[in-house]
C-alpha positions as CSV (number, residue, x, y, z in Angstrom):
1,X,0.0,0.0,0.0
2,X,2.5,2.7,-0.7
3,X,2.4,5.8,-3.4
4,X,3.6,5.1,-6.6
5,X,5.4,7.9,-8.0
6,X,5.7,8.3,-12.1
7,X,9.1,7.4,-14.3
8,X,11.3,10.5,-14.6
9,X,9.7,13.5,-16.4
10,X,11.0,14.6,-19.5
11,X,11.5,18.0,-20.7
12,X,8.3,18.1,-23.2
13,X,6.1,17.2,-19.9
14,X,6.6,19.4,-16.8
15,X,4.4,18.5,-14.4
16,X,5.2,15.8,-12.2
17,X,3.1,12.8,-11.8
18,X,1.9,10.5,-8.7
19,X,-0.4,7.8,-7.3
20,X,-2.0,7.7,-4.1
21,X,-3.1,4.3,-2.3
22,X,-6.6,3.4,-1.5
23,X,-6.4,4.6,2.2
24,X,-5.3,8.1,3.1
25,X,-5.4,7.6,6.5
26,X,-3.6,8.4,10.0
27,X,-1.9,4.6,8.8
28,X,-0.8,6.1,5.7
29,X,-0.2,9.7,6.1
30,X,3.4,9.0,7.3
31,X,4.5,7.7,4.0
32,X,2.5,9.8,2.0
33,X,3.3,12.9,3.4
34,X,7.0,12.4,2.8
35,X,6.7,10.8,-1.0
36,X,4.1,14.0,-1.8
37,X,6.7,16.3,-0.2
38,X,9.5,15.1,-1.7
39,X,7.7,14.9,-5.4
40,X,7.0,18.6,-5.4
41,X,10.8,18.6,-4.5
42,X,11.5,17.3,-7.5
43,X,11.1,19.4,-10.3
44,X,8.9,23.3,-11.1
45,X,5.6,22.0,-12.6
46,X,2.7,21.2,-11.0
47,X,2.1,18.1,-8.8
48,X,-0.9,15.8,-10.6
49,X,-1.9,13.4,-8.0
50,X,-3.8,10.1,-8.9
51,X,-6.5,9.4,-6.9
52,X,-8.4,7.1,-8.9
53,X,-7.4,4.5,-6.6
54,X,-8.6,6.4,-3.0
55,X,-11.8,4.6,-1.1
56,X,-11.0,6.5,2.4
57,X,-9.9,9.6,2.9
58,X,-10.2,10.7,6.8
59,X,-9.9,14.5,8.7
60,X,-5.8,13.6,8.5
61,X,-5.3,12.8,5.2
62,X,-7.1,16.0,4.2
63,X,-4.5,17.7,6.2
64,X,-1.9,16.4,4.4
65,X,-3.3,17.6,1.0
66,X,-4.8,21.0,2.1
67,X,-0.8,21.4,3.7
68,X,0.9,20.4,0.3
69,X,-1.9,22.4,-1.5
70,X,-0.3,25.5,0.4
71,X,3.1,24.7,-0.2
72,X,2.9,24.8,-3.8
73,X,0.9,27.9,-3.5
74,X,3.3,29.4,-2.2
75,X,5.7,28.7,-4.9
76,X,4.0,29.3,-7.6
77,X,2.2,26.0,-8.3
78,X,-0.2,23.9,-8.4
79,X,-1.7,20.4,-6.5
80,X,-4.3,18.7,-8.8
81,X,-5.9,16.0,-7.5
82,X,-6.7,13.9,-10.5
83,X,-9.7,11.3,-11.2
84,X,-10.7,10.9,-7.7
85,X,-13.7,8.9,-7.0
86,X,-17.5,10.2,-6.4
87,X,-17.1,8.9,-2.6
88,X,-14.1,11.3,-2.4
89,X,-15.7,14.3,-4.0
90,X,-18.4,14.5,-2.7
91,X,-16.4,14.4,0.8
92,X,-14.7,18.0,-1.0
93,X,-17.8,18.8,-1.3
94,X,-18.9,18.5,2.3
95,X,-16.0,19.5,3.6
96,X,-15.9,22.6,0.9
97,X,-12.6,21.5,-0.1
98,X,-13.4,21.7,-3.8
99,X,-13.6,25.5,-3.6
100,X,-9.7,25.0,-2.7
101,X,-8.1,22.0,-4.0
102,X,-7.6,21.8,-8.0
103,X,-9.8,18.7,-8.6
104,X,-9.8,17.7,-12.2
105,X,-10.6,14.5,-14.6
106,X,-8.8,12.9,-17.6
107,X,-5.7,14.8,-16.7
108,X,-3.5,11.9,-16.5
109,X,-1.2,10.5,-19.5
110,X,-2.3,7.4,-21.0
């Protein structure tokens, strides 16, 4: 159960890609945390996040992506949250969320 992150980017694609695992949980946020961190680390574009894969998403695991949302506000870019699940949006929803995170579909390379 651990995030996948993409193949190096090349130059003709600048945003970085990665996968989240069906839990985003206080038994996950650990490991995610550090792999979304160190992602945005990784290169200037924008961080696309898969969440196809997400079933549970609880009050900590938004932390985690409303904290890495700000980051890359702050440095000029963006967190999109890509694909996720109706369950999971209509949590954004709840929670408002979606008027703050970049939630978008068919935004990940085939």
């Amino acid at each position: 159960m651990s995030v996948l992150t993409a193949p190096p980017r090349s130059s003709a694609s600048p945003d970085i890609h990665c996968s989240l695992p069906p839990r985003l949980d206080g038994s996950t946020v650990a490991e995610v945390r550090l792999t979304l961190h160190t992602a945005l680390d990784s290169g200037p574009g924008d961080l696309v996040v898969d969440c196809s894969a997400v079933e549970a998403v609880d009050a900590i695991g938004l932390g985690v992506l409303v904290g890495l949302h700000r980051r890359a506000h702050a440095e000029g870019r963006r967190l999109v949250l890509a694909d996720p699940q109706p369950r999971v949006l209509r949590l954004f929803a709840v929670t408002r969320l979606h008027r703050v995170l970049h939630l978008e579909r068919d935004v990940l390379p085939a």
